[in-house]
N, C-alpha and C positions, 0 to 999 in steps of 0.2 A: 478783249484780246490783249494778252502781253505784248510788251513793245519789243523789239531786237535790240541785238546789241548796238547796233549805226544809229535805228532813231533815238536811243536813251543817251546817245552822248551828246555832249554841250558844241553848238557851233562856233567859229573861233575863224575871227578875220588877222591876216597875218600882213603887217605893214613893213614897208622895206625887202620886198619878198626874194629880190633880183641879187643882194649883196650879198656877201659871204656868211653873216651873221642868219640873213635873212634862209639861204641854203640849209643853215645846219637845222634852223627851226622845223622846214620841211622833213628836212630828216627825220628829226625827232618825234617831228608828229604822224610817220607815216603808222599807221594802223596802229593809231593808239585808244586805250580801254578808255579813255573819257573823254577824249577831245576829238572834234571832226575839223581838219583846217579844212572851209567851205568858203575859203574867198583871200584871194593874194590883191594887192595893193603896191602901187609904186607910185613911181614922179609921174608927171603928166606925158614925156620924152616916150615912156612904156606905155601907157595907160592906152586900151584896146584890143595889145596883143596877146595870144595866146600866152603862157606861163613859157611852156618848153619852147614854144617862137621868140623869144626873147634871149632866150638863153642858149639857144642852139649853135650858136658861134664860136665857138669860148669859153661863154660864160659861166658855164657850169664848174664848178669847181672841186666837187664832191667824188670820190671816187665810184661811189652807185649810182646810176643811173637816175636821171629824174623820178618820184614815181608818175605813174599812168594817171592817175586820177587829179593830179595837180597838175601836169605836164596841158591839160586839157584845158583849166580853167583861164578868163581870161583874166588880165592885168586890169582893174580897177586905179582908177587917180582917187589920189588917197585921199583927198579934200572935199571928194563928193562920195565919201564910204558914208553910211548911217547906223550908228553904232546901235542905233533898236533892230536892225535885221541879224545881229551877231551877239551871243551872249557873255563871249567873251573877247580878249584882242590881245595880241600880239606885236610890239612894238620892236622895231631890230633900226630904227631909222638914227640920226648924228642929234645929238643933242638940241641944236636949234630948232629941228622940225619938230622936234616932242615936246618943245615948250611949249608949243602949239597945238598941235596934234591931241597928245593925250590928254590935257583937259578936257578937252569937246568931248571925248572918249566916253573918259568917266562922268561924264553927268548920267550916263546910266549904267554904263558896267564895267566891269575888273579890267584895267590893263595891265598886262605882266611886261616887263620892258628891262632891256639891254642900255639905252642910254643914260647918261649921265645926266640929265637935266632934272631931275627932281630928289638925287639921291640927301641933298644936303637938307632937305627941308625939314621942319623938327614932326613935322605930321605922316611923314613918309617913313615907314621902316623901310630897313635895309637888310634884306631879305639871303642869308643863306642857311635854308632848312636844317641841316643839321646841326649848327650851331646856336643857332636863336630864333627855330619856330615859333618859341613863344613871344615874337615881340609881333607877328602876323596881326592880333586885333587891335595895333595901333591904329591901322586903317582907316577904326570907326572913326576917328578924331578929323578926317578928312569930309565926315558930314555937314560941318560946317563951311566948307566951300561950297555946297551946293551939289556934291557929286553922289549921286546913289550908288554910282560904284567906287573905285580907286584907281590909284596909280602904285603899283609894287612894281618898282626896280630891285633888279639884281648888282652885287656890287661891282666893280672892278675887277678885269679877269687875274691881273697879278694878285689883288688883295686876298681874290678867292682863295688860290691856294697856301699864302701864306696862314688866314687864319682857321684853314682847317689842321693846319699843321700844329698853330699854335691851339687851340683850343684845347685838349687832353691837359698843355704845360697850363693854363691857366687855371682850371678843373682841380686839379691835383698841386699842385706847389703856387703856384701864385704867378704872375710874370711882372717883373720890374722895368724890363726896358729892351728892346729887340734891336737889332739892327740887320738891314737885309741888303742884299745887291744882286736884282733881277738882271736875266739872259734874254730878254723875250723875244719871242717869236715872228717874223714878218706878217704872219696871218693876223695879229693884235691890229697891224693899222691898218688893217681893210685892204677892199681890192683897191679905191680910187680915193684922193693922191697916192694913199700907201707911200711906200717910200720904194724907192729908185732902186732897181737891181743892182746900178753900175754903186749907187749909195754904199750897200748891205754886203758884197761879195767881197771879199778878202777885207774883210771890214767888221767894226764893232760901234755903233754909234750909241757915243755916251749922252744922251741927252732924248726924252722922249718929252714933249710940252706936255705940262699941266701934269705928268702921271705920277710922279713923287709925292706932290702934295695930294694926290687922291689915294693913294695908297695908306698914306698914314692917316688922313681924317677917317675914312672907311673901315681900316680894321678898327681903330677904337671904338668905332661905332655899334659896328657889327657883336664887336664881345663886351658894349656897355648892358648898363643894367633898365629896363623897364617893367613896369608894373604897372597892372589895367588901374586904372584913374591919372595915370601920368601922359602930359601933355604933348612927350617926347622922352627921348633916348637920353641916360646919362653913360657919356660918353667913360669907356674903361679908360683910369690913368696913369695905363703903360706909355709909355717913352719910347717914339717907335722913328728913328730914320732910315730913310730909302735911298737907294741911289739906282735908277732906273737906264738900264742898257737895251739896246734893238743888235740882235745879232742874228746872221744868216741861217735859221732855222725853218721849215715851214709853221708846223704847229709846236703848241708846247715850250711853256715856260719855265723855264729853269732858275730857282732860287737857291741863294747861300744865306745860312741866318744863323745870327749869333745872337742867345738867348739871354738876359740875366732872370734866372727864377725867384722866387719868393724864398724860398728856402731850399739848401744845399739837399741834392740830389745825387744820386750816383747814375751813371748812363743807363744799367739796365732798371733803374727805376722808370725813369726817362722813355725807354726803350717799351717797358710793358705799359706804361701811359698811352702809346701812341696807337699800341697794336691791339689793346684793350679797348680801347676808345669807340665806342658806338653810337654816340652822338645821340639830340634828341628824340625820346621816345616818337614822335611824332613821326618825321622822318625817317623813321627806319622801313616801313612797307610799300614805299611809293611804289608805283611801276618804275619811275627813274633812278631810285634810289638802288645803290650798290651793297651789295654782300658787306664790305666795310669801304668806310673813309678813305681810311688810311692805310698804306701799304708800307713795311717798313724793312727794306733790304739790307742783307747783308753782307753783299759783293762792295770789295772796295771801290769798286768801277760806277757804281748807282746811283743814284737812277741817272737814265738819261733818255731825253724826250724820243728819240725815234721806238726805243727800249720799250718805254713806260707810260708814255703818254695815252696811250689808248687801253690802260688797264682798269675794269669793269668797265668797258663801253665808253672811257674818256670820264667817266664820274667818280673816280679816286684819285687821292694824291698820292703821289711817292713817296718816299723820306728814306735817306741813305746819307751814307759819311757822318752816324753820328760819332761825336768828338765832345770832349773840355775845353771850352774855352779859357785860357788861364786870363785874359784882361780882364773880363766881367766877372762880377760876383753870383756865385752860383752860378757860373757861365757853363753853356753846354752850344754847342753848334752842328749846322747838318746842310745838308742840299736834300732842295725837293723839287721837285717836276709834278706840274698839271696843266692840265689841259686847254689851253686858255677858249677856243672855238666851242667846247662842248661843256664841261661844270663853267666854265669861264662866261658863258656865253647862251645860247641856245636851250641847250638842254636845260644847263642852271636855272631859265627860269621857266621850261615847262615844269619843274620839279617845285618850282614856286607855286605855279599855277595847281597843282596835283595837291601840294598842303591844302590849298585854300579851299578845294574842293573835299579834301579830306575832313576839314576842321569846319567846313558849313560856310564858307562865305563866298562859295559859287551858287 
């Protein structure tokens, strides 16, 4: 007898279930073609309660309604999950717990994950589909831990959109040296600490810890070069500073970025680079995966997160005010907007999760 569609999809335990990150994965996973979320996870504080009992207060964050069939399951403590009853996992938890966590994980199957605790390691890619599917079978290289599965993190949600932004200029002219200065979103630092409403309102807090240096190590990363027999990622060596801001926005991150390219370009070169740009073949069919990338407006007003932030479903970036930079060499400049809760986050790495199963390592 043929199987249906629910029994031929892969089971999928989802860790961190209760936080914002953790929400949007719900979302994401609600009746999707290959993956069934068949089990939510939290702190021991949850651990018992119903999914929607937990969250009934408040807690929910999402403008759609719980769904039904999660809303029912209950809260597992994440310490006593067994990652042989789940084929795949879900990681949305603060970098300390995953240093933990997902080890244990992957000794036998795939974790896709939102934290930062493994993004630096040279056996780890750093995973955004449509710029560098192809560094996905570095993975294998993590059989030497002992893991029969993995651990794939998604990058940094600011880094996300900058380098889908940059990518095309890379592609096509070369890039020599970037500089950027993110707007980002209060939904970026979670529901708890987060930062303080009285903080964020009639306010601009120039200082986010650690995010600067994670921005600039991540995109090199991300747009370095590897090749199957290599041990790790050679990092690309663009020249990239950040200066990282929190401003009163809910979602959606807003970058200014001033480029120097490889060689001089004229803006509508520039211009059909971004909007041309379809990123790797691989990537292009996902179910997550967007009509295109990148969005590239022509309003002098553009983008702007309330505007753009949720254009193709939160999984493209924006790019508007392009401009001449006259400081840089072959300088060109622009603002973009994405989505830092959904490509940034959630979705970004169910759409991780969808390559791996696309390219066979589910």
């Amino acid at each position: 007898m043929a199987l249906t569609t629910t029994m031929a999809k892969l089971r999928a335990v989802l860790f961190g279930a209760t936080g914002l990150a953790g929400q949007q994965f719900v979302s994401a996973l609600k009746a999707h073609p290959f993956f069934e979320l068949a089990a939510v996870a939290a702190s021991p504080r949850n651990a018992g309660r119903r999914y929607g009992e937990a969250l009934a207060e408040g807690g929910w964050f999402l403008a759609e309604p719980i769904p039904e069939a999660v809303a029912s399951l209950p809260l597992l403590e994440a310490a006593k999950v067994e990652a042989s009853d789940f084929e795949l996992a879900f990681s949305a938890v603060e970098a300390d717990v995953a240093r933990e966590l997902e080890p244990r994980l992957a000794r036998l199957i795939p974790v896709f994950s939102t934290a930062s605790a493994f993004r630096y390691d040279a056996d780890v890619p750093l995973l955004l589909p449509p710029v560098n599917a192809s560094h996905l079978p570095l993975v294998r290289v993590q059989r030497a831990r002992g893991f029969a599965g993995y651990v794939a993190p998604i990058p940094n949600c600011t880094a996300t959109g900058l380098v889908v932004a940059l990518a095309p200029l890379v592609e096509r002219f070369g890039v020599q040296a970037v500089l950027m200065t993110s707007l980002q979103a209060v939904s970026g630092a979670g529901r708890s600490p987060g930062v303080a409403a009285l903080d964020v309102l009639d306010n601009v807090i120039p200082f986010i810890p650690k995010e600067e240096g994670k921005v600039e190590a991540e995109a090199r990363k991300i747009l370095g070069r590897w090749a199957s027999g290599q041990p790790s990622v050679d990092a690309h060596p663009m020249r990239l500073s950040a200066t990282c801001t929190r401003v009163a926005v809910l979602e959606g991150h807003t970058e200014t970025v001033s480029v120097s390219l490889g060689r001089q370009a004229s803006l509508e070169e520039v211009r059909a680079a971004m909007r041309d740009w379809r990123g790797e073949a691989a990537a292009r069919d996902l179910p997550s995966s967007p009509p295109r990338w990148i969005e590239v407006l022509d309003a002098v007003d553009r983008p702007q997160p309330r505007l753009d932030r949720e254009t193709h479903g939160g999984m493209a970036t924006s790019v508007g005010r392009l401009r001449e930079d006259a400081v840089l060499p072959n300088g060109v400049k622009f603002v973009l907007v994405s989505h830092n809760t959904k490509l940034g986050a959630a979705k970004g790495a169910v759409l991780v999760a969808e390559l791996a199963k696309s390219q066979g390592f589910l």
